[in-house]
C-alpha positions as CSV (number, residue, x, y, z in Angstrom):
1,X,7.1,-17.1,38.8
2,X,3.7,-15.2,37.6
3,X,5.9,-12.4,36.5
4,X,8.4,-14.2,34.6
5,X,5.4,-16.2,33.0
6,X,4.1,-12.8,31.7
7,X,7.1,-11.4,30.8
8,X,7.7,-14.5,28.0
9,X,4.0,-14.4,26.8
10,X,4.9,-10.8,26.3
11,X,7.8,-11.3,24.5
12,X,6.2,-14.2,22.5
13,X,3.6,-12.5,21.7
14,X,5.5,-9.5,20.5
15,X,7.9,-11.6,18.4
16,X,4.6,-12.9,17.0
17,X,3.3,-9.4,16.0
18,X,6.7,-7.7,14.6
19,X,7.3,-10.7,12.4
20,X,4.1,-10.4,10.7
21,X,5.4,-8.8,7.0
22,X,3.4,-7.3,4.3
23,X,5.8,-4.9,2.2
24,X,4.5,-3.2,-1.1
25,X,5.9,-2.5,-4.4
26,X,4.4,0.0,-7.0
27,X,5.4,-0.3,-10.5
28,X,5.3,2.3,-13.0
29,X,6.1,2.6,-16.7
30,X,9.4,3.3,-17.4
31,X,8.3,6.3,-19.8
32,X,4.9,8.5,-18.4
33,X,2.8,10.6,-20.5
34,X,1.5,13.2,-17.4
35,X,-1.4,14.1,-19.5
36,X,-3.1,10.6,-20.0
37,X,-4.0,8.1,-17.4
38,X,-1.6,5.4,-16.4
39,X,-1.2,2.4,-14.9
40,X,0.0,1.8,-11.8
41,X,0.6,-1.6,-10.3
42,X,0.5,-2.1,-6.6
43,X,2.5,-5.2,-5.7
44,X,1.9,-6.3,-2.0
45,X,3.6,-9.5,-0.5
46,X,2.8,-11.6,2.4
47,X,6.1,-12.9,3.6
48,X,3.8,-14.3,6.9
49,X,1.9,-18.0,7.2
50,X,-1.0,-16.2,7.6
51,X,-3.7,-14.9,5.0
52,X,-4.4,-11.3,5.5
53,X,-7.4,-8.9,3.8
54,X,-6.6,-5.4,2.3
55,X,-9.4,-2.9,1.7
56,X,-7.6,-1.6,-1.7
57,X,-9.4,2.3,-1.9
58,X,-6.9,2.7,1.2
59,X,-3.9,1.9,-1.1
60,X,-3.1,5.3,-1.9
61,X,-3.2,7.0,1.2
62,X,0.2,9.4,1.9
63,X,1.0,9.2,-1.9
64,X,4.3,11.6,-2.7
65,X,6.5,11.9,-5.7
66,X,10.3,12.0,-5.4
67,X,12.9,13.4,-7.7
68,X,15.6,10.8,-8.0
69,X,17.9,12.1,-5.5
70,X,14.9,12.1,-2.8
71,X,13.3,15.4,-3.3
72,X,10.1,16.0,-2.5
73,X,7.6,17.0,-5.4
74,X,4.4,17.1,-3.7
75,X,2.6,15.4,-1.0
76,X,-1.1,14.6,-2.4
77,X,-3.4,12.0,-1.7
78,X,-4.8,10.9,-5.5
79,X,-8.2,10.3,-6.9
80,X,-8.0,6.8,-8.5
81,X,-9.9,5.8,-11.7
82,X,-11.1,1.9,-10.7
83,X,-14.5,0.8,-9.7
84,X,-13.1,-0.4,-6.8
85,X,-16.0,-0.3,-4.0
86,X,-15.5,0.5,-0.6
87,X,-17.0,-3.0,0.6
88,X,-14.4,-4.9,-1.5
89,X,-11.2,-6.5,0.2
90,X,-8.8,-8.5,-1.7
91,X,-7.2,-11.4,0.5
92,X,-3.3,-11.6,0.1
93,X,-2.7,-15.4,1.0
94,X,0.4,-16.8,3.0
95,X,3.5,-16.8,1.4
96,X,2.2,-15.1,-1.9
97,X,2.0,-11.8,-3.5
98,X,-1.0,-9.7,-4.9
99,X,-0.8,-8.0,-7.7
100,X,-3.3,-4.4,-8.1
101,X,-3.8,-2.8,-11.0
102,X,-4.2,1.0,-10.6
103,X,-5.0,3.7,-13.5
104,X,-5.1,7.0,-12.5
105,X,-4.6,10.5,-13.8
106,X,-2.1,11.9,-11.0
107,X,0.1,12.7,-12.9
108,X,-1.1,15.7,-14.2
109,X,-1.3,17.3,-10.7
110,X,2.7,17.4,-10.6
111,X,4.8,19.8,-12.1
112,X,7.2,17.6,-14.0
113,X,10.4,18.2,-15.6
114,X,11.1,16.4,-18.8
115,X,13.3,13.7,-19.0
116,X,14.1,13.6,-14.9
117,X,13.6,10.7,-13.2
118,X,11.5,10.4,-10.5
119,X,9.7,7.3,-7.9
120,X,6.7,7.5,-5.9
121,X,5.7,6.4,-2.5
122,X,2.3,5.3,-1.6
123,X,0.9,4.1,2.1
124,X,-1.8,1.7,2.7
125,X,-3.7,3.4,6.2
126,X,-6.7,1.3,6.6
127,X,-8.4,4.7,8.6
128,X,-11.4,3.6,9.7
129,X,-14.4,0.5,9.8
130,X,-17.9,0.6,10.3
131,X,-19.4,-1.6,13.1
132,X,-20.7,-4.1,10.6
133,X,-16.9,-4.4,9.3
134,X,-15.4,-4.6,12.7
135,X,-18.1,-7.7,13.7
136,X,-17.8,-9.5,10.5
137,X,-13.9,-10.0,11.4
138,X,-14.3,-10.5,14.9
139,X,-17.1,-13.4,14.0
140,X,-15.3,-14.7,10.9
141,X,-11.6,-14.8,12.8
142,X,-10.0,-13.4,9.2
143,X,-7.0,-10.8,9.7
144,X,-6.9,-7.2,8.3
145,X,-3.5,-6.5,7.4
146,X,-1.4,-4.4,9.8
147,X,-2.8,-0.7,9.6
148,X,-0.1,0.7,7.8
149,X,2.5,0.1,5.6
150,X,4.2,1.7,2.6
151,X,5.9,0.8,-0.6
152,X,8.6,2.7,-3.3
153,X,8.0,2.4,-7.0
154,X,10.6,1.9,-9.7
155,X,12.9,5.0,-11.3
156,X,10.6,6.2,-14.3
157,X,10.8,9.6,-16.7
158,X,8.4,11.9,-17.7
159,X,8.8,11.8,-21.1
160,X,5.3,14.0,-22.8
161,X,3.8,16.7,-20.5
């Protein structure tokens, strides 16, 4: 009877964990110039009725460009332009979506074809917390979002190099 006890809090618990859902979006301008900085938007949604906290410099972690028919371009984590501290986190509420603007100047670090289209890829790998972190979310009983995740932008062109 213990064992079969167990075995459903298991399962419970790991339905519980698998159907917490955070996906990501990233938006791009249909039409980039790779010599200026551009915007970026990372869209992330909390399909879960739970709030989660997302420590945004980790949003770019594992960032690749892809042609349109899935080759690879380059594998590069990227330097991003906002004052975006590392003691900031952004809470993503049930049931809602978060909308993060990014500007950066990757896209100078690719070699791009005119007129091609390409997408890019981006992680969010929360890598590490200090001790201070890891107490204030034990004490405060708020959730870090799951540890990794990823999300695929829209098609867009190069169309100035």
């Amino acid at each position: 009877m213990k064992e079969l006890f167990l075995t459903i809090v298991a399962f419970t618990f790991s339905i519980y964990c698998y159907s917490q859902k955070l996906e990501m979006t990233l938006e791009v301008e249909p039409c980039v110039n790779a010599s200026t900085e551009n915007r970026v938007n990372f869209i992330i949604e909390n399909q879960t009725d739970a709030d989660y906290w997302i420590k945004p410099n980790f949003l770019t972690f594992s960032f690749r460009v892809y042609s349109k028919d899935g080759d690879t371009i380059s594998r590069k984590t990227t330097k991003h332009l906002n004052q975006v501290s590392n003691s900031e986190y952004i809470k993503v509420g049930k049931n809602s979506k978060v909308e993060i603007e990014w500007v950066s100047d990757f896209f100078e670090n690719y070699q791009f074809t005119l007129n091609e289209k390409y997408y890019l890829v981006s992680g969010y790998e929360l890598t590490h917390l200090t001790r201070k972190e890891k107490k204030k979310f034990l004490k405060s009983g708020l959730r870090l979002a799951p540890y990794k995740f990823s999300g695929k932008s829209n098609l867009f062109e190069v169309c100035d190099l």
